[in-house]
N, CA and C of each residue as an Amber inpcrd file, in Angstrom:
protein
   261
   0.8200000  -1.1940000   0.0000000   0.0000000   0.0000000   0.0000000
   0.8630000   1.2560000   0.0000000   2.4320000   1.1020000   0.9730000
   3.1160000   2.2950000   0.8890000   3.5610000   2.4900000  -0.7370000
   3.6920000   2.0720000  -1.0850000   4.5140000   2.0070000  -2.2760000
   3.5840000   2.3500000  -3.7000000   1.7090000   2.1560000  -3.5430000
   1.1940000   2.2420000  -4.2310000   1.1650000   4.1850000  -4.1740000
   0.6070000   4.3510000  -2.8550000   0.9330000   5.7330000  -2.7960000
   2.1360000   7.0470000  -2.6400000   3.2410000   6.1220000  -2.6500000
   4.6260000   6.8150000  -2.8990000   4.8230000   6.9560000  -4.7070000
   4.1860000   5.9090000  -5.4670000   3.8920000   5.7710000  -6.7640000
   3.1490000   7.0730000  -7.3900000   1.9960000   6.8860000  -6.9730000
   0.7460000   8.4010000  -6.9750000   1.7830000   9.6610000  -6.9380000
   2.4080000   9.6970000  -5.5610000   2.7860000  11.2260000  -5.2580000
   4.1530000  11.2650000  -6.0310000   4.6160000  10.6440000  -6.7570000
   5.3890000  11.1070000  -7.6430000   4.7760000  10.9690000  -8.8900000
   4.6620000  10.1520000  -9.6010000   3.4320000  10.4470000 -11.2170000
   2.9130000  12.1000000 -10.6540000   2.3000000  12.6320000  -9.5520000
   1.7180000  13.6660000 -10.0720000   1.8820000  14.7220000  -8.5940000
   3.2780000  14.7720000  -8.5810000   4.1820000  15.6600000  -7.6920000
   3.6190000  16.9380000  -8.3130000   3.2850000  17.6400000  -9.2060000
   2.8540000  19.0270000  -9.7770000   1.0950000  19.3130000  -8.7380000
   0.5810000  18.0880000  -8.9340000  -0.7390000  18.4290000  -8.4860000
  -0.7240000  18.1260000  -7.0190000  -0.2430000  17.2210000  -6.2220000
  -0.1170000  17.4030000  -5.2640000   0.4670000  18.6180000  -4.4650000
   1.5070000  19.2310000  -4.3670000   2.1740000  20.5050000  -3.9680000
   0.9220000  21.4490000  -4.7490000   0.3650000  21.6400000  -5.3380000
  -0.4910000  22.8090000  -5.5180000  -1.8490000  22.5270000  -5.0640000
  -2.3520000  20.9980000  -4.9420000  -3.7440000  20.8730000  -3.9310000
  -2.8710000  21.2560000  -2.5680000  -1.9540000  20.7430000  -2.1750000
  -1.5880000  20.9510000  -0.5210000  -1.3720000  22.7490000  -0.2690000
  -1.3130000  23.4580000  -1.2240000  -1.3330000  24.7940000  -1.1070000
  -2.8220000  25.4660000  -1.1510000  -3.3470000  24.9780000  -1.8850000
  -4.8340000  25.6410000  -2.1890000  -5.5830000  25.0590000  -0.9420000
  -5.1990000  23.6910000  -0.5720000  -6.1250000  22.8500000   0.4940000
  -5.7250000  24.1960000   1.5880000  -4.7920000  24.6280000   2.1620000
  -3.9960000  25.3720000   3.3800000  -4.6620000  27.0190000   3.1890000
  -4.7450000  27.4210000   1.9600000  -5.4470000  28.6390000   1.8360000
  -6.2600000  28.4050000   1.9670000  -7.5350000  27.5270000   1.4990000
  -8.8060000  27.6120000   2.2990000  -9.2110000  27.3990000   3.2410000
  -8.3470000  26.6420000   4.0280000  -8.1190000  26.1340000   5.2570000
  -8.3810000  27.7680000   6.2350000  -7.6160000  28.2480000   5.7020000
  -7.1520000  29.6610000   6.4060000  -8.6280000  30.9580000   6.1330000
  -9.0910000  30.5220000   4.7000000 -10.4890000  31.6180000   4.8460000
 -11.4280000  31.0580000   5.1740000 -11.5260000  29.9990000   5.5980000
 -12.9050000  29.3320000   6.3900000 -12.6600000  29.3790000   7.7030000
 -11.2040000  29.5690000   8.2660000 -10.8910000  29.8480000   9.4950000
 -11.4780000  31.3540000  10.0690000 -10.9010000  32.3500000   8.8950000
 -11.6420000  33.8910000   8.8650000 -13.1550000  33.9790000   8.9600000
 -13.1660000  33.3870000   7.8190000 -15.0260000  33.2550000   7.7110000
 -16.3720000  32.9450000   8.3750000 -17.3550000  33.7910000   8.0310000
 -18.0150000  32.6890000   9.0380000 -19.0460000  32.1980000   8.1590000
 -19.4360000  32.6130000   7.1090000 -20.4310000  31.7270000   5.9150000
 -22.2770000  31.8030000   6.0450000 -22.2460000  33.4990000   6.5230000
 -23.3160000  33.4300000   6.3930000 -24.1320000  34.5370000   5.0390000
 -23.4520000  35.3030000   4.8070000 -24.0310000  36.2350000   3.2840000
 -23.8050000  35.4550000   2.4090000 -23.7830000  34.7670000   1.9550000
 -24.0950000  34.0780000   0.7580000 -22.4640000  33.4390000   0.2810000
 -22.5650000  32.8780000  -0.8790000 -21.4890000  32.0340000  -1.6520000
 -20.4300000  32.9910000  -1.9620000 -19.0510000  33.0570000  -1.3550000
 -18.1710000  34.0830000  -1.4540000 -17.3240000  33.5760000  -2.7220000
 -16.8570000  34.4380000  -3.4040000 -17.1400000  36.1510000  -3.4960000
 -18.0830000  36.5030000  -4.1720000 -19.3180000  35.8200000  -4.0200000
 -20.5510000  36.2490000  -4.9710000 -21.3990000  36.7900000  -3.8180000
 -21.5160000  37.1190000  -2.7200000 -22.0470000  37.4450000  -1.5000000
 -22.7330000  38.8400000  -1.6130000 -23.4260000  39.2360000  -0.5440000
 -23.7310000  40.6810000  -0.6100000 -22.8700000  41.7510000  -0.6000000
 -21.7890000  41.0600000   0.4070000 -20.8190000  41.8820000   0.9610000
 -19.0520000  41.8120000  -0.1490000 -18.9660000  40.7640000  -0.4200000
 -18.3900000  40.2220000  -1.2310000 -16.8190000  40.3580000  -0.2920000
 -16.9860000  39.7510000   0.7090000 -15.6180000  39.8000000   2.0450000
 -15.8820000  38.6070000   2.0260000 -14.0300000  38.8410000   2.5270000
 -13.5330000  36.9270000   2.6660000 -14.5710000  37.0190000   4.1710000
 -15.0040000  37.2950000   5.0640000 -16.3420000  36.7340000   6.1040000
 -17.0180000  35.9730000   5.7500000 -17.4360000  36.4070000   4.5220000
 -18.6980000  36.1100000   3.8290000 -18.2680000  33.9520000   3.2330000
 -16.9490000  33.8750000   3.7430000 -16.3690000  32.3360000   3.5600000
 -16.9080000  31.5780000   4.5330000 -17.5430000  30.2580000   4.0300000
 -17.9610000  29.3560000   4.7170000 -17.4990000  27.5730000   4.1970000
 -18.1390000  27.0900000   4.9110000 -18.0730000  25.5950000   4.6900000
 -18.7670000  25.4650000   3.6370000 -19.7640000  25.5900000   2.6820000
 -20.0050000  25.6750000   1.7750000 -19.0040000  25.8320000   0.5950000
 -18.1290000  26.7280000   0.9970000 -17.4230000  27.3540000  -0.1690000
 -16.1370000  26.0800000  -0.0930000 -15.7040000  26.2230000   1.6080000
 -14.4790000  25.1480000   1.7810000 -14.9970000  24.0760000   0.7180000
 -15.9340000  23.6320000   1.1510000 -16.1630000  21.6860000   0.3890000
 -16.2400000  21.9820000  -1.1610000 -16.9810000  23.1970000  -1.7990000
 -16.6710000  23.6270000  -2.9210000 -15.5020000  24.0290000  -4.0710000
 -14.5830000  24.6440000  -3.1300000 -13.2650000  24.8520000  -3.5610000
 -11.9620000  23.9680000  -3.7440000 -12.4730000  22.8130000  -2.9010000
 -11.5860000  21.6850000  -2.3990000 -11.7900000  20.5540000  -3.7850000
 -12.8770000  20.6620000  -3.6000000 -13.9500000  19.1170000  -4.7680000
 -13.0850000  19.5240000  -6.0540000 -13.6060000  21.3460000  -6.5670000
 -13.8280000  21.4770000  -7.9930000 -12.2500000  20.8930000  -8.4350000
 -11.0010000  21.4520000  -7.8700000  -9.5200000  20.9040000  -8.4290000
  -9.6640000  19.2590000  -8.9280000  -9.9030000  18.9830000  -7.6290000
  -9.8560000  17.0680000  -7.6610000 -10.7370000  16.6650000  -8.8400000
 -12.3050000  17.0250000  -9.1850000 -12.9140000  16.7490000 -10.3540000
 -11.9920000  17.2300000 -11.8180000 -11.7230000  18.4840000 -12.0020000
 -10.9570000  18.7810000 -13.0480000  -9.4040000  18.2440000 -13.2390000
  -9.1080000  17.6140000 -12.2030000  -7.9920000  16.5110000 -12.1620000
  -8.2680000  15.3020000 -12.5850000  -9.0180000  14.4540000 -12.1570000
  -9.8220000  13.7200000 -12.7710000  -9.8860000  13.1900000 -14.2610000
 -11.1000000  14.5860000 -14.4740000 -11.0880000  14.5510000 -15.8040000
 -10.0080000  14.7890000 -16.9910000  -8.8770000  15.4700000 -16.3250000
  -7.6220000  15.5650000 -17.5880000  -6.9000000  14.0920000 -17.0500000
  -6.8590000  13.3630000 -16.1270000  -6.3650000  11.9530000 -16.0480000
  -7.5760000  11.1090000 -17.1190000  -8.5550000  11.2380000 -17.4360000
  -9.0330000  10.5580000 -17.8440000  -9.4370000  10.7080000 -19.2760000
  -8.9060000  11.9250000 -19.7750000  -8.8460000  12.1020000 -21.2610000
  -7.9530000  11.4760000 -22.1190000  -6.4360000  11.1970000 -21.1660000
  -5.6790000  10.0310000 -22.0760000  -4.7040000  10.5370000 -22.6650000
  -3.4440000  10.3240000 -23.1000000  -2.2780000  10.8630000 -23.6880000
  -3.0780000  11.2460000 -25.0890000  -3.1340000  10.1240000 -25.6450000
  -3.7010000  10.3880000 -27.3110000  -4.1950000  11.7510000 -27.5780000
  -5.7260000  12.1000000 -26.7730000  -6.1930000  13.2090000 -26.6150000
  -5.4090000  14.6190000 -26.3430000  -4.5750000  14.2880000 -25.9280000
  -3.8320000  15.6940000 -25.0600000  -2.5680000  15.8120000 -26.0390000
  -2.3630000  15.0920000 -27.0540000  -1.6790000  14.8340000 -27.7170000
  -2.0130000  15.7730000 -29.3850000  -3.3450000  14.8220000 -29.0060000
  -4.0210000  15.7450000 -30.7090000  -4.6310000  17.5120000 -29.8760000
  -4.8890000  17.3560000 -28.5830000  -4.8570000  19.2360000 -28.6700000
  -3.6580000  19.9680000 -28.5770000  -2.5390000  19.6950000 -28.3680000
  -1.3040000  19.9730000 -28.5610000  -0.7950000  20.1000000 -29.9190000
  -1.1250000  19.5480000 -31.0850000  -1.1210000  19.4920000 -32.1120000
  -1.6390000  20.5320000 -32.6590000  -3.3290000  20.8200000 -32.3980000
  -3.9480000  21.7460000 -32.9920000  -3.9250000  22.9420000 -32.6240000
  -3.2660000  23.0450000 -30.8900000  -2.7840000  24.6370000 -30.8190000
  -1.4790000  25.5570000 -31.6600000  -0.2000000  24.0180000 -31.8800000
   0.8820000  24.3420000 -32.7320000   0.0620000  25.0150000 -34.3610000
  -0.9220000  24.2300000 -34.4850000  -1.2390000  24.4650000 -35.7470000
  -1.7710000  25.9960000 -36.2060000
């Protein structure tokens, strides 16, 4: 099991060090926050206050899904849009 996940955190050493940074900043405005004007920064007030648990579980998810999905598009794919931006 160690070894499956020493495997992981190197294949994708780029995304790890930048979830463990983004995880620590939100960490820190939900600490500020207290999450009651609405979905920050779309709020009334539009202040990091206005940060809640809502936003934490929101901000956390969306990386990991859009990680996801570029693991699951496949070399080939990422291959031919690389192609068509040169082009």
């Amino acid at each position: 099991m160690e070894n499956k996940f020493k495997q992981f955190i190197n294949d994708n050493k780029g995304f790890v060090v930048f979830y463990l940074f983004w995880f620590l900043l939100h960490l820190t405005f939900v600490s500020i926050g207290d999450g009651e004007n609405g979905f920050w920064p779309f709020g009334e007030h539009d202040r990091l206050e206005d940060y809640g648990f809502t936003e934490f579980a929101f901000y956390l998810i969306v990386p990991i899904i859009i990680w996801i999905i570029w693991k699951l598009i496949g070399k080939d794919i990422k291959k031919d849009v690389k192609k068509a931006w040169r082009e």
